[in-house]
DSSP file (Angstrom, degrees, kcal/mol; ACC not computed):
  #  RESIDUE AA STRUCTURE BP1 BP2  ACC     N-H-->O    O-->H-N    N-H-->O    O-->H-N    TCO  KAPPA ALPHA  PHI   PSI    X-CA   Y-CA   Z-CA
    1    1 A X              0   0    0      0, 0.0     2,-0.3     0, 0.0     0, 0.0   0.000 360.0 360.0 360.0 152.2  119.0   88.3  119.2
    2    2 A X        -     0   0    0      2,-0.1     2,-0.3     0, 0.0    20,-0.1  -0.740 360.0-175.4-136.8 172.2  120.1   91.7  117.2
    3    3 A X        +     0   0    0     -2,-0.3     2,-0.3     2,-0.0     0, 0.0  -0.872   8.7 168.7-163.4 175.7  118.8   95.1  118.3
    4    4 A X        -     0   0    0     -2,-0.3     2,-0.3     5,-0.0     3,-0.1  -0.857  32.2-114.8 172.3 147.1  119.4   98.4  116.6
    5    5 A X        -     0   0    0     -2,-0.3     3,-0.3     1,-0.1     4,-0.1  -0.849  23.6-124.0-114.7 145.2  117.5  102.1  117.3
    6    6 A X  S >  S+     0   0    0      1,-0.3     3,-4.5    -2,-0.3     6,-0.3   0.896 102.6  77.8 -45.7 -58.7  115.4  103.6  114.7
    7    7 A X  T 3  S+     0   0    0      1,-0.3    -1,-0.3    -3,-0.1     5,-0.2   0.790  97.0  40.7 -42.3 -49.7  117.5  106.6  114.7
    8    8 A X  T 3  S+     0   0    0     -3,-0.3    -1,-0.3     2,-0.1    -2,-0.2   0.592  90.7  99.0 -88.2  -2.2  120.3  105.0  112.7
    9    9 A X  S X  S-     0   0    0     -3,-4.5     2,-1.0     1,-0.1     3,-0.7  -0.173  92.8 -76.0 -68.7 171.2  118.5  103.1  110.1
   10   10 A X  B >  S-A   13   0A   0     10,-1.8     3,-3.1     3,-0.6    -1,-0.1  -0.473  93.2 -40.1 -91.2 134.8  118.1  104.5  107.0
   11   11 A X  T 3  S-     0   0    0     -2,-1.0    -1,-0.2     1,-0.3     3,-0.1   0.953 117.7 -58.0  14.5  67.5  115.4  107.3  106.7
   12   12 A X  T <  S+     0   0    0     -3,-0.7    20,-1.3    -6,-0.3     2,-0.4   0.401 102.1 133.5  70.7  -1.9  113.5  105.1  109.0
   13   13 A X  E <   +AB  10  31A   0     -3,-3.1    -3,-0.6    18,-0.2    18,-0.2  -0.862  24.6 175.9 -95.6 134.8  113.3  101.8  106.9
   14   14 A X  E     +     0   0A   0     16,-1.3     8,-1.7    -2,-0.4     9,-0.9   0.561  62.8  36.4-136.1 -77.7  114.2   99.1  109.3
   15   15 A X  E    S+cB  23  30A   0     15,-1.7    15,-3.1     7,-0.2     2,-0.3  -0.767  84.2  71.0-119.9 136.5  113.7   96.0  106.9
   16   16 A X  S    S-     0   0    0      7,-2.9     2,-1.0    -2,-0.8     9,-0.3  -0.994 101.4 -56.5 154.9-161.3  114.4   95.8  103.5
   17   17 A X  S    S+     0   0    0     -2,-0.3     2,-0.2    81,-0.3     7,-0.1  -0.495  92.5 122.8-107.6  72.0  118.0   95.6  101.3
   18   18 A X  S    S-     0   0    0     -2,-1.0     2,-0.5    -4,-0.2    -2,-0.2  -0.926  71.9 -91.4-137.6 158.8  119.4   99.3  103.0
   19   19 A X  S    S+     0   0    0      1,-0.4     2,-0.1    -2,-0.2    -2,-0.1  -0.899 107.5  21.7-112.4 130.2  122.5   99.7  104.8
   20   20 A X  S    S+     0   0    0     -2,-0.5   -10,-1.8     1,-0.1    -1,-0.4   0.913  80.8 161.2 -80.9 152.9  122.0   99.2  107.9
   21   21 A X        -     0   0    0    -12,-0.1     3,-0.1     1,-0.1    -6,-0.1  -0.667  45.4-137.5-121.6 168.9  119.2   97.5  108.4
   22   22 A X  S    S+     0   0    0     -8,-1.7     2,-0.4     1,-0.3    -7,-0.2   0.862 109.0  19.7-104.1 -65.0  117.7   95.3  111.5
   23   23 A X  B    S-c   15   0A   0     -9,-0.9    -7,-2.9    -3,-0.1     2,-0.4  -0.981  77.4-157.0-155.2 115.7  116.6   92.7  108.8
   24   24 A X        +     0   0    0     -2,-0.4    -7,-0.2    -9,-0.2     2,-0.2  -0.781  41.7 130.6-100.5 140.3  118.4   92.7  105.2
   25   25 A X        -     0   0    0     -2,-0.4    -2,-0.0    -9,-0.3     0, 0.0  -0.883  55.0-139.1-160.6 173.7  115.9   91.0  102.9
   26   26 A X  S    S+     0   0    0     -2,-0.2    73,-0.2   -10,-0.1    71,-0.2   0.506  87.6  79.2-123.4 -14.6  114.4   91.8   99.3
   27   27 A X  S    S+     0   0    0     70,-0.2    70,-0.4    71,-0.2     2,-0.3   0.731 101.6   0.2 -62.0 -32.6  110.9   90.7  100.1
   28   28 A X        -     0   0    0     69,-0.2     2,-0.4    68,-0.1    68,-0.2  -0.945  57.3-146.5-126.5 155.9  109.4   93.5  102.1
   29   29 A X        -     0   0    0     66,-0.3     2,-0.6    -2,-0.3    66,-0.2  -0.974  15.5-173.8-118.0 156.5  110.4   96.8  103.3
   30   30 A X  E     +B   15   0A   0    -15,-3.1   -15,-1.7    -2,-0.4   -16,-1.3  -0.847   5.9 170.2-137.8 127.1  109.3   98.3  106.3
   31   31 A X  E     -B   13   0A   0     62,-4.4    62,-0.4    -2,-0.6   -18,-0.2  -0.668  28.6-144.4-126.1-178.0  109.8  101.8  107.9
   32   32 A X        -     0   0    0    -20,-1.3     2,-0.5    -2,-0.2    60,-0.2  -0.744  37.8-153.6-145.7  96.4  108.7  104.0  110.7
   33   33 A X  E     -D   91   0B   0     58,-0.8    58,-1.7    -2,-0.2     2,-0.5  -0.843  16.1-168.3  22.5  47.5  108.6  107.6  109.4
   34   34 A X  E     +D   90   0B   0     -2,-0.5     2,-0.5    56,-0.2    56,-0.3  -0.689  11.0 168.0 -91.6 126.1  108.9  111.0  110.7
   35   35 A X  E     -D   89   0B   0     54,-4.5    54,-2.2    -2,-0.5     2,-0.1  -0.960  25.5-119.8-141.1 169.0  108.4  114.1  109.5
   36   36 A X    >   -     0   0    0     -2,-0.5     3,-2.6    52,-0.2    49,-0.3  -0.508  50.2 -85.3 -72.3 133.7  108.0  118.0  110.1
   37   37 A X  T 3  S+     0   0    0      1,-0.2    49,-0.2    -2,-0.1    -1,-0.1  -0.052 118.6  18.6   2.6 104.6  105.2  120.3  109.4
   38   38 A X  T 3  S+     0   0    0     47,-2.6     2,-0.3     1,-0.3    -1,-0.2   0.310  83.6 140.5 103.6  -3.1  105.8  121.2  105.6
   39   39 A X    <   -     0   0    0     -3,-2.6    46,-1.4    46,-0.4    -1,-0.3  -0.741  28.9-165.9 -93.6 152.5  108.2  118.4  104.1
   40   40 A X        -     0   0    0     -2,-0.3     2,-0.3    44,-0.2    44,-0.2  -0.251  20.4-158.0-107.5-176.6  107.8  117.1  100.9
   41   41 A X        -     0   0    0     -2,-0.1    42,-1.4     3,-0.0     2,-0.2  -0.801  32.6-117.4-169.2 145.5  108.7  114.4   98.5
   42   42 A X        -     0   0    0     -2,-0.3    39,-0.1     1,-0.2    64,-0.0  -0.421  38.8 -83.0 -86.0 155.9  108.4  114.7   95.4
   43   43 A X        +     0   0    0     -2,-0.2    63,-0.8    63,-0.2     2,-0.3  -0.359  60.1 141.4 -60.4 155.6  105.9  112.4   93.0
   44   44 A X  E     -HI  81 105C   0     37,-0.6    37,-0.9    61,-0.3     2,-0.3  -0.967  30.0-157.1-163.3-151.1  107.0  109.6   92.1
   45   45 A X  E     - I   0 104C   0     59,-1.3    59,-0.5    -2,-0.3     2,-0.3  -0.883  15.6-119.1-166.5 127.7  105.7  106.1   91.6
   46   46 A X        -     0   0    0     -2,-0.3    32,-1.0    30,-0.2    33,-0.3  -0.919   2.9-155.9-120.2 139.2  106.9  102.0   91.4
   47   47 A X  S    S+     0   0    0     -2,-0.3    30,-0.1    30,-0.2    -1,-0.1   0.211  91.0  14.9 -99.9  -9.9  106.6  100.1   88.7
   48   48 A X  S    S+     0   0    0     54,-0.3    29,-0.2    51,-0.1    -1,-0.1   0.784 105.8  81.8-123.7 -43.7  106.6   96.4   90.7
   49   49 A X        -     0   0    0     53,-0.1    48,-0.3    27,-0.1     2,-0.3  -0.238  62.9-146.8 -84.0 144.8  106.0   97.3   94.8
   50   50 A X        -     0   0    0     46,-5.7     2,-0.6    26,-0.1    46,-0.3  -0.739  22.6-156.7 -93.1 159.4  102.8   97.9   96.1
   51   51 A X  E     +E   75   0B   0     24,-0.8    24,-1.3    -2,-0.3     2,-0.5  -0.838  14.1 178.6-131.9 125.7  103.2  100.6   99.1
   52   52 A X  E     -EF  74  94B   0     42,-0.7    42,-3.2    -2,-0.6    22,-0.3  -0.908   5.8-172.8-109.5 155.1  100.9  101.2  102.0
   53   53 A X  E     -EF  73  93B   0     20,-3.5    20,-2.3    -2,-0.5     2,-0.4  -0.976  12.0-139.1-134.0 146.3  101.4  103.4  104.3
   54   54 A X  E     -EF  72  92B   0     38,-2.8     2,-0.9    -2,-0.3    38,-0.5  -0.873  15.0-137.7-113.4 155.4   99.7  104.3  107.8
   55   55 A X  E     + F   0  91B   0     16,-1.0    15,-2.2    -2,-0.4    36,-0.2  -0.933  31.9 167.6 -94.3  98.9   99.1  107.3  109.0
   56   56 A X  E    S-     0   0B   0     34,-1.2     2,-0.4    -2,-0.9    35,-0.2   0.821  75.6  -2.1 -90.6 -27.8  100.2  106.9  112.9
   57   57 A X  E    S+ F   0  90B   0     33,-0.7    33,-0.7    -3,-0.1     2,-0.3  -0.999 107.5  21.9-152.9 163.3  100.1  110.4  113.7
   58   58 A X  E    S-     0   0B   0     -2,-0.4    11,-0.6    31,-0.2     2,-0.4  -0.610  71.3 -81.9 112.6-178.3   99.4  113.6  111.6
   59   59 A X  E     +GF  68  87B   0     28,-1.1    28,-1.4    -2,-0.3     9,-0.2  -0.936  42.1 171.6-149.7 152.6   97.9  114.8  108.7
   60   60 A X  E     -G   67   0B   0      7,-1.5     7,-1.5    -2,-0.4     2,-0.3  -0.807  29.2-129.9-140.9 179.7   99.7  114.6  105.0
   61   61 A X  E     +GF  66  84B   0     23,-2.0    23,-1.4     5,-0.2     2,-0.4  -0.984  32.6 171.6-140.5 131.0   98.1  115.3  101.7
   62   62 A X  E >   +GF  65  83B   0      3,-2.0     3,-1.5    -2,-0.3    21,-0.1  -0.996  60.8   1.6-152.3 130.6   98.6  112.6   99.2
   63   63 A X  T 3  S-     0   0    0     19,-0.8    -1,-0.2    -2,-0.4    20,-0.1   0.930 133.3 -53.3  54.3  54.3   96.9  112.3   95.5
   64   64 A X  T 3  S+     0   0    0     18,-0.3     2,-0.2    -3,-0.2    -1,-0.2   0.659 121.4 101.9  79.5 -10.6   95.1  115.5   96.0
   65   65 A X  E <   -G   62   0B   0     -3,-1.5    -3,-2.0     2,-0.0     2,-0.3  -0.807  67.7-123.4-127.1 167.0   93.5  114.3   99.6
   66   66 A X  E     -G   61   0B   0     -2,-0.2     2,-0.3    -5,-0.2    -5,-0.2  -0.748  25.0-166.5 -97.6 155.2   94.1  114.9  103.1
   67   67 A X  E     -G   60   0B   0     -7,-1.5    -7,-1.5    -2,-0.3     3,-0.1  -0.993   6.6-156.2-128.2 138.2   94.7  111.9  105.0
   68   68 A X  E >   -G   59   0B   0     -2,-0.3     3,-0.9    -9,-0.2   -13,-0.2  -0.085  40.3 -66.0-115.1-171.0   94.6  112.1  108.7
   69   69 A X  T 3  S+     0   0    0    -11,-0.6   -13,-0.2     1,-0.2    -1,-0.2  -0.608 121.9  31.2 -86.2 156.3   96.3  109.7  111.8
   70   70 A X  T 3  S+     0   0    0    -15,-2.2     2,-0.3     1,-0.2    -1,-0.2  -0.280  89.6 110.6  96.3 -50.8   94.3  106.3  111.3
   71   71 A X    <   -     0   0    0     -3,-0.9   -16,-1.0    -2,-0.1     2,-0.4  -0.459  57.8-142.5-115.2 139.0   93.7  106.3  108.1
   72   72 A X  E     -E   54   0B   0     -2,-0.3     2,-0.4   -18,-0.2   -18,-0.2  -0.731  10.6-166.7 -70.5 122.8   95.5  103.5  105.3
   73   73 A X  E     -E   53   0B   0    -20,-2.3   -20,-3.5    -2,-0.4     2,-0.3  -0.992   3.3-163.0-141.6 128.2   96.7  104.4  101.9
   74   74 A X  E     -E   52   0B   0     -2,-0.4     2,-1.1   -22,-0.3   -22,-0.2  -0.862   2.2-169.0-120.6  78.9   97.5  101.7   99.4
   75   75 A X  E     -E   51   0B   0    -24,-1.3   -24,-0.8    -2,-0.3     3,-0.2  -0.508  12.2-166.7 -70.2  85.0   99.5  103.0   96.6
   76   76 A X    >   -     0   0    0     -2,-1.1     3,-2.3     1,-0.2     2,-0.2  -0.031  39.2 -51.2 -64.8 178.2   99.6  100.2   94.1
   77   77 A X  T 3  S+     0   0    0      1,-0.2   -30,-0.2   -29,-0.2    -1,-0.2  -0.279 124.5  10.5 -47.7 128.2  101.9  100.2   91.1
   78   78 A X  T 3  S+     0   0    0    -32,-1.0    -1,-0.2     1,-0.3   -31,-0.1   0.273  89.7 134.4  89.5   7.7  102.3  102.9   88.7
   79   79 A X    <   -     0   0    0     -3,-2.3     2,-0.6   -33,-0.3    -1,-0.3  -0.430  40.2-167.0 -53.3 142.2  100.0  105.2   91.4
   80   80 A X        +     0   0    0    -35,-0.1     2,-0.3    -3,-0.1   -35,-0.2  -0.976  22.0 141.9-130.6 160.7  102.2  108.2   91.3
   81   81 A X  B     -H   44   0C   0    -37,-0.9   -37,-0.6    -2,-0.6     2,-0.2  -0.949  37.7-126.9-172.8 151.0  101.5  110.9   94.1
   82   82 A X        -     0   0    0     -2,-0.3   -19,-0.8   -39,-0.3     2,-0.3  -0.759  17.1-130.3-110.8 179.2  103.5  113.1   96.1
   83   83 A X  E     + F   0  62B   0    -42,-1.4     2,-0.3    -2,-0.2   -21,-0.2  -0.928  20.4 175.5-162.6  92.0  103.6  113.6   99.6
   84   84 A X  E     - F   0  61B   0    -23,-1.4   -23,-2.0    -2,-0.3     2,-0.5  -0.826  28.3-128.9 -95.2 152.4  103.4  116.9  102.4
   85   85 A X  E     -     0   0B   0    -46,-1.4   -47,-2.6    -2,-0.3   -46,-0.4  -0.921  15.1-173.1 -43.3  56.3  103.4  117.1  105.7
   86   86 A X  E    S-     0   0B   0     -2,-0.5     2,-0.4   -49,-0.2   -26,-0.2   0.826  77.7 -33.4 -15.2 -47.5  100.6  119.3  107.1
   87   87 A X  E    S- F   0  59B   0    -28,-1.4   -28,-1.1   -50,-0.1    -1,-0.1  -0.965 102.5 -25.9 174.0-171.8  102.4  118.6  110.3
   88   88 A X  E    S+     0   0B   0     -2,-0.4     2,-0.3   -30,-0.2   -52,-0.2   0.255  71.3 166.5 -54.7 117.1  104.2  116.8  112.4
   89   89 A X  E     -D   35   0B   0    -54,-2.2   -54,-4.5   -31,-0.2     2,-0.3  -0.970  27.2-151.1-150.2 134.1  103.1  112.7  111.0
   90   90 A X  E     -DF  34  57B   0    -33,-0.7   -34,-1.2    -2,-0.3   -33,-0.7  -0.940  17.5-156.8-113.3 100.5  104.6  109.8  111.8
   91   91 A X  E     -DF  33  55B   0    -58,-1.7   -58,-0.8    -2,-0.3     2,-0.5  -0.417  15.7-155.0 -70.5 132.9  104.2  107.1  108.9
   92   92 A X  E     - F   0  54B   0    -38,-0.5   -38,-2.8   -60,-0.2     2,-0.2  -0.995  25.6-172.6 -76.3 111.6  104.4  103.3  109.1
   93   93 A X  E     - F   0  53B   0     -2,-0.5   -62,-4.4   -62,-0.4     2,-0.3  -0.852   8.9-176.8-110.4 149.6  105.5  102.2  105.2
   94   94 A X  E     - F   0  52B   0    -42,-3.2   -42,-0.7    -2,-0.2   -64,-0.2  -0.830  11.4-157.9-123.7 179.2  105.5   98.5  104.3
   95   95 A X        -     0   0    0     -2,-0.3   -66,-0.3   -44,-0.2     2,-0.2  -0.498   8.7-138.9-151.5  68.7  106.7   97.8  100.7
   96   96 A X  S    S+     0   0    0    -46,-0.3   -46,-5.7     1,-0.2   -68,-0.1  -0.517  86.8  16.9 -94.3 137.6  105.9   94.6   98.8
   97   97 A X  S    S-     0   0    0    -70,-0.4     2,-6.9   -48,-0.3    -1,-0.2   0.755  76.8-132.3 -59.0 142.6  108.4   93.6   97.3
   98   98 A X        +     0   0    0    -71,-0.2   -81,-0.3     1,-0.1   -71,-0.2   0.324  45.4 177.0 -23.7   9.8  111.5   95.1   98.5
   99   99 A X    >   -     0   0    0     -2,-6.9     3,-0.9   -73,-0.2   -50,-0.1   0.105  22.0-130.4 -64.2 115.2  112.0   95.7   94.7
  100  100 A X  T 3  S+     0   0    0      1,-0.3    -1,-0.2     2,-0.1   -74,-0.0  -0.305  88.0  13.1 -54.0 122.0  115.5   97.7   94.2
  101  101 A X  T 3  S+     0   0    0      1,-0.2    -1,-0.3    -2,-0.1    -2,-0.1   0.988  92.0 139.4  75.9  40.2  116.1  100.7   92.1
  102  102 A X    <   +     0   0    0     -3,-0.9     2,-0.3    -4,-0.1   -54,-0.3   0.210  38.2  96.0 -91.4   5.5  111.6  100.8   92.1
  103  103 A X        -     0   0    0    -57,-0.1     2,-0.4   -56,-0.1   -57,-0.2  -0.912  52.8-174.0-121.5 146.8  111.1  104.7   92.5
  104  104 A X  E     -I   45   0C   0    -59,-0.5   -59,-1.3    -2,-0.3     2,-0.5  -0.921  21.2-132.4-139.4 123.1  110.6  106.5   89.6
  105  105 A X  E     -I   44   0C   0     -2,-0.4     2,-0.5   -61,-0.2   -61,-0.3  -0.664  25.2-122.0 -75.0 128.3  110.5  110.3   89.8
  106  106 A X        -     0   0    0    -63,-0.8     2,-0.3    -2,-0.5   -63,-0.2  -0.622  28.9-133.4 -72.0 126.0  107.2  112.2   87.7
  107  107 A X        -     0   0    0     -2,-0.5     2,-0.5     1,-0.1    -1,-0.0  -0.496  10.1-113.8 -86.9 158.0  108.2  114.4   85.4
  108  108 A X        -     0   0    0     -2,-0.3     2,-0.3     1,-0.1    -1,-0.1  -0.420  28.1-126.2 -71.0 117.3  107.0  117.6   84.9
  109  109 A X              0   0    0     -2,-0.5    -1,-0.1     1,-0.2    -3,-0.0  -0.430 360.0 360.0 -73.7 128.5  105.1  118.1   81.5
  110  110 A X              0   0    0     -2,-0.3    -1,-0.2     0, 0.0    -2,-0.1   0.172 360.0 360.0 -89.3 360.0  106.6  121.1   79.7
């Protein structure tokens, strides 16, 4: 038996090839998610993983739409999006496959 608190994984991912992890593999990754009213991530997009993410609590705005607690978004490959907070959301992400060195920042067209 192993056990481990969220709090010390890395930015919430659990399972997956990140140091430390509860369960080091390259076949999924899996997180639990927090953030504040107003944080962002920047677009970006992977080229192998599919990503879903739940919305467990919150609102975010992602591809242009609000998505609200409930609701599933399935960002396949080469989807690029970014990602606020509206406020205080808690995220389940799963990441098929665990694929290293997948996120690819959009750049800005000049």
């Amino acid at each position: 038996m192993k056990t481990a608190k969220l709090a010390d994984m890395f930015k919430g991912w659990f399972v997956g090839n990140f140091e430390p992890t509860i369960y080091r593999t390259n076949d999924v990754e899996v997180a639990i998610k927090e953030y504040s009213a107003g944080d962002y991530e920047e677009a970006h997009y992977h080229k192998i993983a599919t990503e879903i993410t739940v919305i467990q609590s919150g609102r975010v705005k992602m591809f242009d739409k609000i998505f609200n607690s409930g609701d599933i978004i399935v960002v396949e490959p080469n989807d690029a999006t970014d990602f606020t907070a509206l406020e205080d959301t808690v995220t389940i992400v799963v990441k098929i496959p665990g694929a290293n060195n997948d996120k690819y920042l959009v750049e800005e067209e000049k």
